[in-house]
N, C-alpha and C positions, 0 to 999 in steps of 0.2 A: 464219567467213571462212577461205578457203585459202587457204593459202603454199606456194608452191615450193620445191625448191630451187634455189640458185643455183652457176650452173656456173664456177666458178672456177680459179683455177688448176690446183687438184690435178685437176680435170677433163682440162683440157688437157695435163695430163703423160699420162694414163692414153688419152687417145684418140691423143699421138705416139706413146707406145707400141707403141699399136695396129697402127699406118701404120707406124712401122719392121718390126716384127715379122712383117707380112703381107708388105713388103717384103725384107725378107729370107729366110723363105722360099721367094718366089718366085726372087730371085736363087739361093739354093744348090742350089735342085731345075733350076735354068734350065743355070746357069754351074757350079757345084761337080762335082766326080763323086763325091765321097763325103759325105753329111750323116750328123750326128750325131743320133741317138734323140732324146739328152737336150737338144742344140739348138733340133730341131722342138717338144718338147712345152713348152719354155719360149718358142720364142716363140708358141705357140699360147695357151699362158695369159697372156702380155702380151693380148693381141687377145682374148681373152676379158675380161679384165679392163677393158680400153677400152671395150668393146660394154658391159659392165653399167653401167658408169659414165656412159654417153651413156643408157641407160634409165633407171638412177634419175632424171634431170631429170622424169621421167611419172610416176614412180612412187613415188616417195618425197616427201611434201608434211605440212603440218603443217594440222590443221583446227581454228583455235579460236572457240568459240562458248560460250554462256553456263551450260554445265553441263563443258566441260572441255577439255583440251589433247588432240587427237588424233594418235598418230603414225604415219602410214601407211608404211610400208616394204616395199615392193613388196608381198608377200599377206598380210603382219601387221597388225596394229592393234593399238596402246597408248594407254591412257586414261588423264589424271593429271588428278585433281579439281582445283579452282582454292583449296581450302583446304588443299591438301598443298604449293602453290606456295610456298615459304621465299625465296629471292634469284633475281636473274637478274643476268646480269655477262659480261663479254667474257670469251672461251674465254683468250686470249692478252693479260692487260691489257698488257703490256709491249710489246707488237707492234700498234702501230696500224691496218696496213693489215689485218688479220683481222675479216673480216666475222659469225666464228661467234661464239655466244653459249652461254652457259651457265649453263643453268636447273636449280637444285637445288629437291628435294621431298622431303618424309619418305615411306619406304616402311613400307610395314605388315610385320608380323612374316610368315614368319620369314628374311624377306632384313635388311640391314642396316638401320640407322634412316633413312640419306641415300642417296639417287641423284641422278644427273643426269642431263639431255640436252642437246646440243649442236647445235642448227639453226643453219644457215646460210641465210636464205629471201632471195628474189630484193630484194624489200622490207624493208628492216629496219627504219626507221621507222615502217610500217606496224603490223610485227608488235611493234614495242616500244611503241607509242598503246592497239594491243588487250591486249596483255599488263598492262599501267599499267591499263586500265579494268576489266578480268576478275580481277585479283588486286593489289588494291591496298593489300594487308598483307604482300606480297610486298617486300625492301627491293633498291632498285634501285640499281645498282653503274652505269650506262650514262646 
């Protein structure tokens, strides 16, 4: 089963971003007579960083199925077996309104013994029914 991600706020910070950024260099090059280098290239990388951030909704998604957690991040792929799954738990337990979750797995030698990943998917019910049925030795904090 695929999960998205879900576009949330940090989404929507990173695409006003964007829209200022675009908008203001058109104002300085329009209305200014003198812009700044180091102006232009930051707000260029604001609006670069909006524009990734509106792709990752395509491109970045989670695939689980019955041999493992897939994490696709734009041309990568990571693989965590479903016997490596240890706990899953909200990213932020203190903070309600946070959609993201956090999934720890033992990693093999010679990175450390614990890792984790952090999805936030469109569905979260969804992906915490398959996660409950794909690793159910897994201890669930959600």
């Amino acid at each position: 089963m695929r999960f998205k991600k879900k576009f949330g706020i940090e989404g929507w910070f990173w695409v006003t971003m964007a829209c200022f950024s675009v908008f203001s260099v058109a104002y300085a090059s329009v209305c200014a007579r003198h812009i700044d280098d180091f102006a232009v290239i930051m707000f260029i990388s604001y609006a670069a960083f909006g524009l990734l951030n509106i792709l990752s909704l395509h491109f970045v998604y989670w695939e689980l199925d019955a041999s493992c957690i897939r994490i696709h991040r734009f041309w990568s792929v990571r693989e965590i077996a479903w016997d490596k799954v240890t706990q899953v738990g909200n990213f932020h337990p203190d903070y309600a309104p946070s959609n993201y979750l956090e999934i720890h797995y033992i990693r093999s030698a010679p990175r450390s013994n614990l890792g984790s990943i952090t999805p936030n998917p469109k569905d979260r019910t969804q992906f915490l029914a398959t996660l409950r049925q794909f690793a159910p030795q897994a201890k669930f904090d959600v």
